[in-house]
C-alpha positions in Angstrom: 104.6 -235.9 -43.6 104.0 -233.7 -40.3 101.6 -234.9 -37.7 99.0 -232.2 -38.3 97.3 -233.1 -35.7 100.0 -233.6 -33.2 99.1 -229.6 -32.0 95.5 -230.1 -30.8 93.2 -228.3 -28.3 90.6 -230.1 -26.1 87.3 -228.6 -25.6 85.3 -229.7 -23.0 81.7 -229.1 -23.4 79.3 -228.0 -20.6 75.9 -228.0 -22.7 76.7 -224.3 -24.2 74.7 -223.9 -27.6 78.0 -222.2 -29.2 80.3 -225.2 -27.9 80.9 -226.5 -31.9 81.7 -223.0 -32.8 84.4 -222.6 -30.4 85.9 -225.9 -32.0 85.0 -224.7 -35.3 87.0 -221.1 -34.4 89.7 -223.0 -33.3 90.4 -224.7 -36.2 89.8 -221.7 -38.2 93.2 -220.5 -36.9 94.9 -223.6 -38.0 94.5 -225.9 -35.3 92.8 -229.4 -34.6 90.6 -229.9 -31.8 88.1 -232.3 -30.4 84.8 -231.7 -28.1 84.1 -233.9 -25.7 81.5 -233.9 -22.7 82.7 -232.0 -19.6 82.7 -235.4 -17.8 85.5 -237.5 -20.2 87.4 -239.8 -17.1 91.1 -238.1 -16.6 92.8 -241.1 -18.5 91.0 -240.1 -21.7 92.3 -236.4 -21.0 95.9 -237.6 -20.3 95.2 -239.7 -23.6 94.3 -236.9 -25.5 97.3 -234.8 -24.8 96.3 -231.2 -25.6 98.7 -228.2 -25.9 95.5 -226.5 -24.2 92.1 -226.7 -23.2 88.9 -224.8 -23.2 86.1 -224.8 -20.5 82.8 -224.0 -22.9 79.7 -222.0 -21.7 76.6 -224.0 -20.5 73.5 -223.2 -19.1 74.0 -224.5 -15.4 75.2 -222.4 -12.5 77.7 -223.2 -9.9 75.6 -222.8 -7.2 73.3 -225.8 -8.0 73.7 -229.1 -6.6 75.5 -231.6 -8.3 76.0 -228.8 -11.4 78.7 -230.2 -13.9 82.4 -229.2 -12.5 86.1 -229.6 -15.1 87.9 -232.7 -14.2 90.8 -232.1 -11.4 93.1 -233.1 -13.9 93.0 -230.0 -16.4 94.6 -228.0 -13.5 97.1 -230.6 -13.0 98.3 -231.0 -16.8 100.5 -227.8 -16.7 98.6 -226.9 -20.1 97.0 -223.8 -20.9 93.0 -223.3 -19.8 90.4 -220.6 -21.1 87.3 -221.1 -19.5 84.3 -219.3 -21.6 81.1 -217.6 -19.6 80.3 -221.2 -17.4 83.9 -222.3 -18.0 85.4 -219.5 -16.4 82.6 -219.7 -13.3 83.7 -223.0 -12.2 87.2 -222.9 -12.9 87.2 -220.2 -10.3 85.1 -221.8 -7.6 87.4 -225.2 -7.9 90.6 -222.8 -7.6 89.4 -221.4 -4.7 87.7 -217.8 -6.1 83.3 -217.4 -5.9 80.9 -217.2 -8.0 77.6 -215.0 -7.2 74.2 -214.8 -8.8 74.2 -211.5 -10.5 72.0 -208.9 -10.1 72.2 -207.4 -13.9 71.9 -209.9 -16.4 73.9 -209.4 -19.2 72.7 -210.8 -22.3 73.9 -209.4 -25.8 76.6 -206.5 -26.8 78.5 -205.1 -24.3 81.7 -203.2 -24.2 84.0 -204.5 -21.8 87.0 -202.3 -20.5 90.8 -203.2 -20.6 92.4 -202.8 -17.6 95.9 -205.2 -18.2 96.7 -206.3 -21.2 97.6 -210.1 -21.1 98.6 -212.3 -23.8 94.9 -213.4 -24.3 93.5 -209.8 -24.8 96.8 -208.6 -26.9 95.7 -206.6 -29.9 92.1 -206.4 -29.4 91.5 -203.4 -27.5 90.1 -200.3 -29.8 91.5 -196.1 -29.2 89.3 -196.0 -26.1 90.9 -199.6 -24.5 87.8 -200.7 -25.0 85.9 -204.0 -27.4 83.2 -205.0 -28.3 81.6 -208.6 -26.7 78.4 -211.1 -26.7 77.4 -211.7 -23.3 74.7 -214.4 -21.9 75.2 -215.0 -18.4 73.0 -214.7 -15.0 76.4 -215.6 -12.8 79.1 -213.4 -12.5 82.5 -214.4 -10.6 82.5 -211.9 -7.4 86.1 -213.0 -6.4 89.1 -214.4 -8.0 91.6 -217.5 -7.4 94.6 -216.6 -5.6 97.3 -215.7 -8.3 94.8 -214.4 -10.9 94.2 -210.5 -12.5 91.4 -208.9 -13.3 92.4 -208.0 -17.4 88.8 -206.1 -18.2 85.5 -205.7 -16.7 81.4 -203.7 -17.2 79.5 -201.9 -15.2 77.9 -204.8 -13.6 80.9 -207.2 -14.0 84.0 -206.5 -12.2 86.2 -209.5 -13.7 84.4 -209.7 -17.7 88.1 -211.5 -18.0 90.8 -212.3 -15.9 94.1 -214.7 -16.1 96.8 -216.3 -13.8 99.6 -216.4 -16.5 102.2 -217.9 -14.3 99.7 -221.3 -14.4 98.4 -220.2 -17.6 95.2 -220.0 -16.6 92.4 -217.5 -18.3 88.9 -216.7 -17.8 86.4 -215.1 -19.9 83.2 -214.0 -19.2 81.8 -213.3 -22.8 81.5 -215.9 -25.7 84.8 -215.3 -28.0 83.5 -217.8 -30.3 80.4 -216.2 -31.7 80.7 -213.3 -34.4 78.7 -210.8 -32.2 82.1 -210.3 -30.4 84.2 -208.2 -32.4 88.0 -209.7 -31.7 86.9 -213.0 -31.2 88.6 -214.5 -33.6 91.5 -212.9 -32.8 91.3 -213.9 -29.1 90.7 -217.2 -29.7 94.1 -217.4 -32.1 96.1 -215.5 -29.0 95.1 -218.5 -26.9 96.1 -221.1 -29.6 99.1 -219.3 -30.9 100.5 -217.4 -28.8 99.4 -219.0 -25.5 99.7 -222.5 -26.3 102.1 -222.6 -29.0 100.2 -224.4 -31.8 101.5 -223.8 -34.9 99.0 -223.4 -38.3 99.2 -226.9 -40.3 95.0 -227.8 -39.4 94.2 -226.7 -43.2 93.0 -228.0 -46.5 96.5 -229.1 -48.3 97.4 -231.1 -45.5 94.3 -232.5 -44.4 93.8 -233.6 -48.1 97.7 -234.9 -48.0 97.1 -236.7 -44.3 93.6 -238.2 -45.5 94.6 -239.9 -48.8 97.6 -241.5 -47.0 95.2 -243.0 -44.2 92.9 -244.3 -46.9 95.4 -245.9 -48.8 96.8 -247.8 -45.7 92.7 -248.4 -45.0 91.5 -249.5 -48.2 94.8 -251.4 -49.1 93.5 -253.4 -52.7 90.1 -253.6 -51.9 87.3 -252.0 -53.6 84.9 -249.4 -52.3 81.1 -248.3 -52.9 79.9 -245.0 -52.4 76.2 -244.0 -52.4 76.5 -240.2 -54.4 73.7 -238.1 -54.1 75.2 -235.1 -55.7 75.0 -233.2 -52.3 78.1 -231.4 -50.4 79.6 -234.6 -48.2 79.3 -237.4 -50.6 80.6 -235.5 -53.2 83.7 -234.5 -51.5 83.8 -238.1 -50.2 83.6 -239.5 -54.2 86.4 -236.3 -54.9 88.6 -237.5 -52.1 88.3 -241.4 -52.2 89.1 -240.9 -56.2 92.3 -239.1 -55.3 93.5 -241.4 -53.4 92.0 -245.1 -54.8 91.4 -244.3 -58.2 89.6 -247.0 -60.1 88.9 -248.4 -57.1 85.6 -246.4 -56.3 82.6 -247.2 -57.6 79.8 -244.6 -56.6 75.7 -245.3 -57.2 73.8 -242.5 -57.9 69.6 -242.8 -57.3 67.9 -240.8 -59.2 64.8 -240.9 -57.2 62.7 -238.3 -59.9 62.9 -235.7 -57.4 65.9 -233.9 -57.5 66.2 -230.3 -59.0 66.2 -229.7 -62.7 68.7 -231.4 -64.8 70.4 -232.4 -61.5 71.1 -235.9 -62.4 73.0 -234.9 -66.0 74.8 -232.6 -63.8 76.6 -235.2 -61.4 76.9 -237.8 -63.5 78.9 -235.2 -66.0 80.9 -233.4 -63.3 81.5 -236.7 -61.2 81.6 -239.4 -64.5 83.3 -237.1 -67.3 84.9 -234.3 -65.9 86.5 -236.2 -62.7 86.3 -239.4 -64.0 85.0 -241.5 -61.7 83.1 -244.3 -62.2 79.2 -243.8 -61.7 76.1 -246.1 -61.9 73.2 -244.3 -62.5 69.8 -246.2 -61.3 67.0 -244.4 -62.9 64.2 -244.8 -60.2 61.6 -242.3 -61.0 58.8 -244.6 -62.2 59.6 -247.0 -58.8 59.8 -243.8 -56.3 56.6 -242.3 -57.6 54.9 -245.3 -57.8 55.5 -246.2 -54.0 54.5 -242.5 -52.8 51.1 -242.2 -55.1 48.5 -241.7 -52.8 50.6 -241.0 -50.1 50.0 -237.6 -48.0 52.1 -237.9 -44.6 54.7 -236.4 -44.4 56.7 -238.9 -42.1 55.4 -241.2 -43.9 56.7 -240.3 -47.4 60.3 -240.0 -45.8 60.2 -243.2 -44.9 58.9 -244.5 -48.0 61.8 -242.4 -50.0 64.5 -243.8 -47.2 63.4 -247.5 -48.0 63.0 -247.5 -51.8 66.5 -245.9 -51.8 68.0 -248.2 -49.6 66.2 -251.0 -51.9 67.8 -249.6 -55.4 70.9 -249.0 -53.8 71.3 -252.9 -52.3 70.2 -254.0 -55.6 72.9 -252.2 -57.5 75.7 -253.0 -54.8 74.9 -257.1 -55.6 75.8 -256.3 -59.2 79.4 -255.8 -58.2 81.7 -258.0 -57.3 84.8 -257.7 -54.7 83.4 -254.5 -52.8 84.7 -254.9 -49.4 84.3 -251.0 -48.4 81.3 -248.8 -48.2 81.9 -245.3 -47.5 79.9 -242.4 -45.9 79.6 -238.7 -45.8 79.7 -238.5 -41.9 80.6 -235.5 -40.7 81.7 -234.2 -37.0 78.9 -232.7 -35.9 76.7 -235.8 -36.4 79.6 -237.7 -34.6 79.0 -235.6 -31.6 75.5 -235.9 -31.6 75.5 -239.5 -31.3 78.3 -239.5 -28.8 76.3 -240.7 -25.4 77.8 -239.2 -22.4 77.7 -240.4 -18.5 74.8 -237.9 -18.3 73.0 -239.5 -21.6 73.0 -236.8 -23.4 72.9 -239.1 -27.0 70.8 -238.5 -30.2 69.9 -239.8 -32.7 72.4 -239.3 -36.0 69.5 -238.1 -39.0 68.0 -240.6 -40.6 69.4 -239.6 -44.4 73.3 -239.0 -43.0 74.0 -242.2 -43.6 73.5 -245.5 -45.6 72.2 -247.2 -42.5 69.9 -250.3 -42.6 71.5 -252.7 -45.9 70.4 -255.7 -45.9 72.7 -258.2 -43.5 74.2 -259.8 -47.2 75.8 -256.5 -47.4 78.3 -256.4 -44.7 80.5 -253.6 -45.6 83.2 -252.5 -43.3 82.5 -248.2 -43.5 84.9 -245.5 -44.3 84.2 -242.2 -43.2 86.8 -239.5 -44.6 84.8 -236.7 -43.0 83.9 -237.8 -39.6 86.5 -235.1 -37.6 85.3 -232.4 -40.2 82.7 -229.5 -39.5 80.6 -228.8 -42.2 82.3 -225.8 -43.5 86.1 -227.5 -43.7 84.1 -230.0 -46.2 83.3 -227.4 -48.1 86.9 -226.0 -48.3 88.4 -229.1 -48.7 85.7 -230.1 -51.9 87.0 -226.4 -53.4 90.7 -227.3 -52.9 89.9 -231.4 -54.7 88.7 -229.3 -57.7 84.7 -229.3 -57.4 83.5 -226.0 -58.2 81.9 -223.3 -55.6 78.8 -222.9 -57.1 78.2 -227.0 -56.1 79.8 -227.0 -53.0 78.4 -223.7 -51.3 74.8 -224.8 -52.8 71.9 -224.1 -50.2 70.9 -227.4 -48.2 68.5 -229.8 -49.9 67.1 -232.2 -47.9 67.4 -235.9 -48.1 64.0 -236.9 -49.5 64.2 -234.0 -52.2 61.2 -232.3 -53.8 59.2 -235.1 -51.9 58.6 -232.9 -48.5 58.8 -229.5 -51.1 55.2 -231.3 -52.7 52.9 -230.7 -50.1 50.4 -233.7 -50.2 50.9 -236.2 -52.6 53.8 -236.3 -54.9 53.3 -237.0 -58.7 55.4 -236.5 -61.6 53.4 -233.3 -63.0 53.9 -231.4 -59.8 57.3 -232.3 -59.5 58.3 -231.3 -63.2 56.7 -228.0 -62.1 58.1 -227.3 -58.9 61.2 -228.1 -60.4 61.0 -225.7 -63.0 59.8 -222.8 -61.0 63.0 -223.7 -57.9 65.4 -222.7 -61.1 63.7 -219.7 -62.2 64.2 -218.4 -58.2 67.7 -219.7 -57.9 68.6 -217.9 -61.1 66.8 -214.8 -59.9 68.6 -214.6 -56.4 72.1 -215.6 -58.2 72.0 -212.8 -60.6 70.6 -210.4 -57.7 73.4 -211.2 -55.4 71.2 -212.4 -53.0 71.4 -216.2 -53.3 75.0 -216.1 -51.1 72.5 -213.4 -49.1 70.2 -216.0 -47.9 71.3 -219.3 -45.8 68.3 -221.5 -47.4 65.8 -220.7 -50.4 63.3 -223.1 -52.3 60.0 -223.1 -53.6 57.0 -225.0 -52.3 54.4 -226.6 -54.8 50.9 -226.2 -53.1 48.0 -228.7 -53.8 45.2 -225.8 -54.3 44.3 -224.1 -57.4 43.7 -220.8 -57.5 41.8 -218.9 -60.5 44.4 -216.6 -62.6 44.0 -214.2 -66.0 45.6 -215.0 -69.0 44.7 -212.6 -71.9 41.1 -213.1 -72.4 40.4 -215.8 -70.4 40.2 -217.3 -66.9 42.8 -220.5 -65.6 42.7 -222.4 -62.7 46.2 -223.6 -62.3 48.6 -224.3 -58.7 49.7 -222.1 -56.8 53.8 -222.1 -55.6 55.6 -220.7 -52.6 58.8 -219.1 -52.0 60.6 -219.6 -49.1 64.1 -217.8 -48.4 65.3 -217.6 -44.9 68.5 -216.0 -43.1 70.1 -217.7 -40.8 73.5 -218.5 -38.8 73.3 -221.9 -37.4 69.7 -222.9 -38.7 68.1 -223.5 -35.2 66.8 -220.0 -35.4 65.9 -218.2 -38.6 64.3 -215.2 -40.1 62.7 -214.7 -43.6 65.0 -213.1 -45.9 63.4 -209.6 -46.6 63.7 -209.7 -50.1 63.4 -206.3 -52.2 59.9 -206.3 -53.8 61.4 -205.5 -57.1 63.2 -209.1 -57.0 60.0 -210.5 -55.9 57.9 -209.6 -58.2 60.3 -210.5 -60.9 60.5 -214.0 -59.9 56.6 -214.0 -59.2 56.3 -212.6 -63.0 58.4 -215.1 -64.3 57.2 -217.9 -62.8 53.4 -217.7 -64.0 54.6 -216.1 -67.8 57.0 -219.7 -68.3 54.8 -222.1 -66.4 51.2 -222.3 -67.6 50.3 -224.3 -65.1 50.9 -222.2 -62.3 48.4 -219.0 -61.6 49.6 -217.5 -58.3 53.1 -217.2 -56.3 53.1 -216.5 -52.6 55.9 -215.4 -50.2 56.7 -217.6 -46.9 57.2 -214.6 -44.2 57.5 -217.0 -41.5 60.1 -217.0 -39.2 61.8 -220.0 -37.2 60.4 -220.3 -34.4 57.6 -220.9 -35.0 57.8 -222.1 -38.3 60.3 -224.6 -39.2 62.5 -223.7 -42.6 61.3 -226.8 -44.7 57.5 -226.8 -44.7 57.2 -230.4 -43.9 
């Protein structure tokens, strides 16, 4: 089969919060690339060997000491460079051009002007030779490297973009990679395509075709367990690790008795009918809500749910015999996180991304299908191995379940309710339209009573929140503004099917200051 990642970009990143979107955008167009820190030594670069590279943003400027610089050796390659906003500020200081502290700073939309259409900017100019871009700089380059053209500019930014095509060298000042710029995408697949010579085969087919062949030669005979929590990653993983091993997978699935309604039927058919895999199910309800009764802290009742899990799960994986593998749902981003640069720049992977801390009589070697893959590419690739959208492009749920959506304690009764009331709002938003509207939406079960009418006569009965945020990359987020009609339906519905329920508020928080989850 072809070596679909023999045509591969290398990002280097310079601290720019839109550095995994420009990775993500280049895969997009068919292309695999990997994001490494700006300070990778030159042997890993020659190692590497890109068709191109790309300088990110970051928040540094030239001008101060000891600020992060590319490595000599992208210049000496002979392979394509776009430098983005920071990238394009130091590539032109090292080559010789400056870099000034502006005296407009442009952050937002701004309409830059083409002056010379190179390959880069081919295509994206409007009727008036003009597009559309996101900018967020303080810097602006004030001269450029010998050899290179000014292609567009603004008012306050003489060289917005510029390139030396005869080195292949291009500069932009704006962020491409963010949907705020118009042609973005576009610009980004000149560079790949056109500039760089990449073909298209970074795409679900042949990821799925490359992927089942590296298992097989991975796994060989042996047998693997997966932990399956019915969420996005480790359901692709089970999809994909079926393909390729067959009866060789054997999956555990903990129902921990706080998952959404009728959750637990619903993987075990899709996953243990429909797709035939082999499932365990450990019913732990009784053993979860037993450990967090009387519990109120939040930290604390993560930690409780992490260990009980990892507790059920040992105990099923000493019932099998011959398991050699344990696989993960590991995805890129969490790779990079934990990737520790020169500079230290490590964190932490998330507690619940993985199935860390078995006991030591569990020594699995791990498989990790997903770990070059961004979150959406999962998502198509769970699509194209048969799982169905409305699973797959599900709102996030986070690893301890309803246990952080109970405010306070957690017991059985409030979780049968919240559970109850969460389906009545996710049926609501799906027939509106608006549950592929909103990026997150849940409901909270507060511990307060509040007095409600029912016919003649008074009840004091809990009170449930709704939360539904919009949001691009979930470090910021605004509350969805739902239509008042749609609210009050749900509101109406809620208290008319669940007795025990006398009041529904709306969340009208946004992030900051407010987090998404509420604990």
């Amino acid at each position: 089969m072809t070596n679909i990642t023999a045509d591969r970009i290398l990002i280097l990143d310079f601290g720019s919060q839109y550095s995994q979107l420009i990775a993500r955008r280049v895969r997009e167009a068919g292309v695999y690339s990997e994001m490494y820190a700006y300070d990778i030594s030159e042997e890993d670069i020659r190692n590497f060997n890109p068709k191109g590279i790309i300088l990110s943003g970051g928040p540094e400027s030239v001008h101060i000491e000891g600020s992060p610089r590319a490595p000599q050796v992208v210049f000496e390659l002979g392979v394509p460079v776009l430098g983005i906003c920071y990238g394009f500020q130091t590539m032109s200081e090292q080559l010789g051009g400056k870099v000034e502290a502006g005296v407009v700073h442009e952050f937002g939309y701004a309409k830059i002007d083409i002056t010379h259409q190179d390959k880069l900017l081919h295509g994206i100019a409007d009727e008036n030779n003009q597009s559309q871009v996101w900018m967020s700089h303080g810097d602006k380059v004030a001269r450029l490297p010998e050899g290179f053209v000014s292609t567009s500019s603004t008012p306050s930014c003489p060289f917005a973009s510029a390139s030396d095509e005869n080195r292949k060298l291009y500069g932009v000042q704006f962020h491409p990679e963010v949907t705020h710029t118009a042609k973005g995408v576009e610009l980004i697949a000149n560079f790949v395509h056109k500039i760089c010579g990449c073909g298209s085969e970074w795409n679900s087919d042949n990821i799925i075709e490359m992927r089942i062949a590296q298992l097989r030669q991975q796994i060989g005979d042996n047998k693997v367990l997966l932990g399956l929590s019915g969420g996005v990653d480790s359901s692709v993983v089970a999809a994909l690790l079926h393909r390729a091993i067959g009866d060789q997978l054997t999956c555990v699935f903990v129902d921990n008795g706080l998952l959404r309604l009728n959750e637990g039927d619903q993987v075990m058919q899709m996953f243990g009918e429909n797709m035939g895999i082999r499932v365990i199910r450990a019913d732990a309800e009784e053993r979860f809500l037993g450990a967090l009764a009387g519990v109120t802290d939040p930290e604390a009742k993560r930690k409780i749910i992490g260990r009980e899990f990892i507790e059920v799960f040992s105990e099923e994986a000493r019932k099998l015999d011959g398991v050699k593998f344990l696989a993960q749902g590991t995805i890129y981003p969490d790779v990079i996180e934990s990737a520790a640069s020169k500079q230290g720049k490590a964190h932490v992977i998330k507690s619940h991304h993985n199935v860390g801390g078995l006991p030591d009589d569990l020594a699995f070697e791990l498989v990790e299908p997903l770990r070059d893959l961004f979150k959406d590419e999962v998502r198509k690739l769970g699509v194209a191995l048969g799982i169905p959208a409305h699973m797959i492009y599900r709102h996030p749920f986070p690893g301890p379940g309803l246990g952080v959506r109970i405010l306070g304690e957690v017991k059985k009764e409030y979780a049968d309710i919240l559970r109850v009331a969460d389906d009545i709002f996710m049926q609501e938003l799906r027939a509106s339209g608006w549950y592929d509207k909103t990026a997150q939406a849940f409901a909270v079960f507060q511990p307060v009573k509040s007095v409600g009418v029912v016919g003649d006569g008074r009840r004091y009965a809990w009170v449930i929140a709704l939360r539904a945020v919009e949001t691009v990359d979930f470090m910021t987020a605004r509350f969805a503004h739902l239509p008042y009609e749609l609210v009050d339906k749900i509101s109406t519905r809620i208290m008319n099917e669940i007795r025990d329920v006398s009041r529904v508020v709306y969340d009208v928080s946004s992030k900051p200051p407010a987090t998404i989850e509420w604990e």
